[in-house]
N, C-alpha and C positions, 0 to 999 in steps of 0.2 A: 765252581762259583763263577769263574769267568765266562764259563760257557752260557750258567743259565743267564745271566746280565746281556750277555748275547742277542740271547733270544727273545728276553724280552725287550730290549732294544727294535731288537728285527720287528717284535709284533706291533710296536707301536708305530715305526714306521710303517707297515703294513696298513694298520687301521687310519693313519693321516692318510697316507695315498688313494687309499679305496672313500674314503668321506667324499658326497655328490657336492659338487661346488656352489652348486645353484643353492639347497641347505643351508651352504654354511655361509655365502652372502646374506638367504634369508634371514638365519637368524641375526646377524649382522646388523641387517636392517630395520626388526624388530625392535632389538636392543636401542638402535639410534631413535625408534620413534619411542620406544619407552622413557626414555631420558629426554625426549624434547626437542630432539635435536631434525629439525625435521630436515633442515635442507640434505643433511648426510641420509637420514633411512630416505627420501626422495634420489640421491646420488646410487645408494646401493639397491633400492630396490629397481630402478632402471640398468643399472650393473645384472640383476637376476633375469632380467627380459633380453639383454644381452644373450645372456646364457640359453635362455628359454623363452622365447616368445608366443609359441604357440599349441605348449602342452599344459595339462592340469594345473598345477602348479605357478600360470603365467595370468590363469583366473585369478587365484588368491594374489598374486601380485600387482595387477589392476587394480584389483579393488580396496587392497591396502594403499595406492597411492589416489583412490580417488576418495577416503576415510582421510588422509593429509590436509587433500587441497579443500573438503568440506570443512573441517575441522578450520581451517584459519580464512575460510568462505570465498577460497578461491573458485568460486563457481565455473569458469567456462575453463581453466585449467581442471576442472572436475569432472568434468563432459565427456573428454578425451579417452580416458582408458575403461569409463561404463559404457564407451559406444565400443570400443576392442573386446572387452566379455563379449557382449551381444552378439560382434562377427563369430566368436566362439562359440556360443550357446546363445540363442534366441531366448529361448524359454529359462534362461536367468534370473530366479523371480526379483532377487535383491537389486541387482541390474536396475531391472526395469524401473521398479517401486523408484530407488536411490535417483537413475537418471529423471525421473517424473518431476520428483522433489528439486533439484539440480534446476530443471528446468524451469519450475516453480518461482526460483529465488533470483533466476536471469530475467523473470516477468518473458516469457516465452509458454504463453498458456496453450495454446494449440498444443506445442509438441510435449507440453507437461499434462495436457490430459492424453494425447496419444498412448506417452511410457504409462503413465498412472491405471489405468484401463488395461492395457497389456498385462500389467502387474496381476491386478485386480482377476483379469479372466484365469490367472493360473493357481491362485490362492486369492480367494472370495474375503475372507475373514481379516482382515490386514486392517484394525483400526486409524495406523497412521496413514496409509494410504488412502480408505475413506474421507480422511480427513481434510489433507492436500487435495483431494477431487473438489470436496467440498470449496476451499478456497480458490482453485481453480474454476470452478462455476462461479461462485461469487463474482470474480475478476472481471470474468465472461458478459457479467449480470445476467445470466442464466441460472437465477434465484432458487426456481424450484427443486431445479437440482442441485444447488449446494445445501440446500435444506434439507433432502434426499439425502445422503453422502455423509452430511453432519451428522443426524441423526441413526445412521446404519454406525458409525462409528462409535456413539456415546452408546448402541447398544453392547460392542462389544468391549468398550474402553468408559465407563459413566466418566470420567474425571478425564477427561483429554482435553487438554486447554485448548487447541487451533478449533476444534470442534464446535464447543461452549465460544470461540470469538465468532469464527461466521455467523452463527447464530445471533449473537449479540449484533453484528453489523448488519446483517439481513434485516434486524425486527428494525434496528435505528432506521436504516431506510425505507423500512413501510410507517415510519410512523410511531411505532408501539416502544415507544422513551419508555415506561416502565416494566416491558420486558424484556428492553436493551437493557436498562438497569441491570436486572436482576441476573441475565448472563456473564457480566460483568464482574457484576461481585462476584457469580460463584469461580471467575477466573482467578481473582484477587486472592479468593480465601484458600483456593488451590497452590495459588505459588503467589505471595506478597511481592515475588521479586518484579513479576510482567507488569515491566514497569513502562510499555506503551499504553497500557489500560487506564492510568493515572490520568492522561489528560482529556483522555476520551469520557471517562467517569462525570471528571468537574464542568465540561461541556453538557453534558446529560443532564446532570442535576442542576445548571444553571440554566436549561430547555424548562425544566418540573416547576422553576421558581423555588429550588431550593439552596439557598445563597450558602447557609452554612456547614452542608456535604459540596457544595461547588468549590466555597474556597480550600475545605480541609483536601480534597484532592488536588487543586490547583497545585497546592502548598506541596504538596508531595514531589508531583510532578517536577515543580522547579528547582526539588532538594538533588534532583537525580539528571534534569535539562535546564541549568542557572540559565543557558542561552538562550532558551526554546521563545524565541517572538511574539509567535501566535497565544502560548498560552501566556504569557504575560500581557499581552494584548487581550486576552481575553479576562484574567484576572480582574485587568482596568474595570471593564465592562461591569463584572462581578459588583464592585464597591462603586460606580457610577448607580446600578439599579437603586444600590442598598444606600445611594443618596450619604455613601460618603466617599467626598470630593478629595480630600486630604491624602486616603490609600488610592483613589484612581487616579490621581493626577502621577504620586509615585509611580503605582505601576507604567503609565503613557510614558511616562521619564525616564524609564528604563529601558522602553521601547526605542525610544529614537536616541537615547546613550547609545547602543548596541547596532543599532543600524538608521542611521540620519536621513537614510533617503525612504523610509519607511511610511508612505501617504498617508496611510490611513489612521496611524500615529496621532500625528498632528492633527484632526479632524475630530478624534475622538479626544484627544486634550481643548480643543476646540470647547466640543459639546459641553468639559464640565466648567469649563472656565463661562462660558455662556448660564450654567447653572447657578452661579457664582456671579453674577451681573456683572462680568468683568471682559465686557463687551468690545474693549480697542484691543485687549492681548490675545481675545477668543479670533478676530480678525485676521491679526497678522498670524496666527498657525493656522488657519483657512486658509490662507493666502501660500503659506507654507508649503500646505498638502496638495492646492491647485497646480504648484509651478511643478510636482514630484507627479501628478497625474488630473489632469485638466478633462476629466470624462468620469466622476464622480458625483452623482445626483444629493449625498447625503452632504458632501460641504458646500454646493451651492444653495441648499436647503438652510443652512447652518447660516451663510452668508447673509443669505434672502432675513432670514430674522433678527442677525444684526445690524441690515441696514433695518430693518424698520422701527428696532429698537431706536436706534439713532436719528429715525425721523426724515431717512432718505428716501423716498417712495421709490424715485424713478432707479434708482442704484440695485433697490429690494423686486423691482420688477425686473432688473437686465438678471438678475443672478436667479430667479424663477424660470425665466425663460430659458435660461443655460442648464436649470435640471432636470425643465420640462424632455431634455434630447439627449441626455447623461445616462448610462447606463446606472442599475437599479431604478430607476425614475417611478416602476409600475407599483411598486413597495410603498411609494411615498405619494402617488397619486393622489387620496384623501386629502392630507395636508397640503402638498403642493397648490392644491385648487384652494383651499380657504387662505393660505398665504394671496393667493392670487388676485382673489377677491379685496383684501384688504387692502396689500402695494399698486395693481394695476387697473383700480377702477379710480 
């Protein structure tokens, strides 16, 4: 009895002794990334490159720590060990595809179509990589090939959401609002969560003149960005069209709550208080928004017609000529000349 306890004793230590160390950190490391715990599987799998830098096994380690620093979007900590595979194996497809993407997200588009293209030439069929090219041209504004790229990708993927957005921002930029719309929503109806689409949606459909999908996406928008500026600034706008003053003044109010030195704020609170024949308070937030940016054609516009409301001529002509040389100016050229006509003859 004592001898066989012996023995098996002996064989256990046997089998601890002969176990490859590099293994048993890995799965060590595994273990710490499966729990979460990333800075330890980052300590241990660095501990395995110790052991082994430059064999089989040192691939999978790379790339499980460049799987870390994506995962919590440490991008150029991500860079690092898919340029190490590469010294290893060139022809990497993950490698490549992974550092393309990497490179993508650093806005480093040259070297993100270089990897993406490499990817590409060793497996053709890589819908996400189509994809990322795609986006990568877009950047570029080299359109026809992200339209290229989108579309080879939705053939091998129909529901790839990056795909279905280039698309969407490609037509917005030509112009084609209702078939930016419609790639939009089918991003929407893919994943409810892409919840950058929300604000780009209620910009689009308040482009169509359609107020009540503008604000229902607005509304979205602000449930998921309370802070987001622009589109509460744009919200304003929304309820200024629809001629009511009560929600755009709120929204402007929110605007310059959140950020006080916000120009355009006060200009566009301006305009509805102006809609509102409330002509000495519509002034002083003119005056607001000139002293925050003094090269704005639409509140010297704004100005020009509360002096002539008020019967100032020569006041309605000095702030005419200040937006005659204000940037936007060519926007408002129409107007500006029938103002002109009326205060400076």
């Amino acid at each position: 009895m004592k001898i066989s306890c012996f023995f098996v004793l002996l064989g256990m230590l046997f089998i601890s002794a002969c176990q490859d160390p590099v293994e048993m950190e890995s799965k060590k490391a595994l273990a710490a990334y499966q729990a979460g715990d990333y800075e330890e599987a980052i300590k241990l799998n660095n501990k395995v490159l110790e052991l082994d830098s430059t064999g089989i096994t040192s691939i999978t380690t790379y790339y499980n720590l460049s799987v870390i620093f994506r995962e919590q979007q440490k991008w150029k900590e991500a860079e690092s060990p898919l340029l190490k595979i590469l010294e290893i194996d060139k022809a990497e497809v993950n490698a490549n595809s992974d550092l393309g993407e990497v490179y993508l997200k650093m806005d480093s588009i040259d070297k993100a179509v270089e990897y993406l293209s490499a990817s590409l030439g060793l497996e053709g069929k890589n819908p996400l990589v189509h994809a990322n090219l795609a986006m990568s041209f877009q950047k570029k504004g080299l359109l026809e090939k992200a339209v290229t790229h989108a579309n080879f990708s939705l053939t091998f993927d129909s529901v790839n959401i990056e795909a279905l957005s280039v698309l969407a921002i490609v037509s917005e930029s030509q112009g084609l609002i209702k078939k930016a719309i419609d790639y939009h929503e089918k991003v929407i109806a893919l994943d409810s969560n892409y919840s950058e689409t929300y604000p780009v949606l209620s910009n689009l459909y308040g482009s169509e003149g359609n107020a009540k999908k503008a604000i229902f996406y607005g509304k979205k928008a602000l449930r998921l960005f309370p802070d987001d500026i622009n589109m509460l600034n744009n919200m304003g706008f929304i309820y200024l069209e629809l001629l009511d003053y009560p929600n755009a003044l709120i929204y402007f109010d929110q605007v310059i709550s959140k950020d006080p030195d916000f120009a355009y704020a006060y200009n566009n609170k301006a305009a509805v208080l102006m809609k509102q024949g409330e002509y000495d308070l519509a002034m002083s937030a003119i005056e607001k928004s000139l002293s925050l940016d003094a090269d704005n054609a639409y509140a010297y516009r704004n100005l020009a017609v509360c002096m002539a409301e008020k019967g100032n001529r020569s006041a309605c002509c000095l702030a005419i000529e200040s937006a005659e040389v204000a940037k936007f100016r060519f926007r408002l050229k129409d107007e500006i000349g029938k103002l002109k006509k009326t205060c400076c003859q």
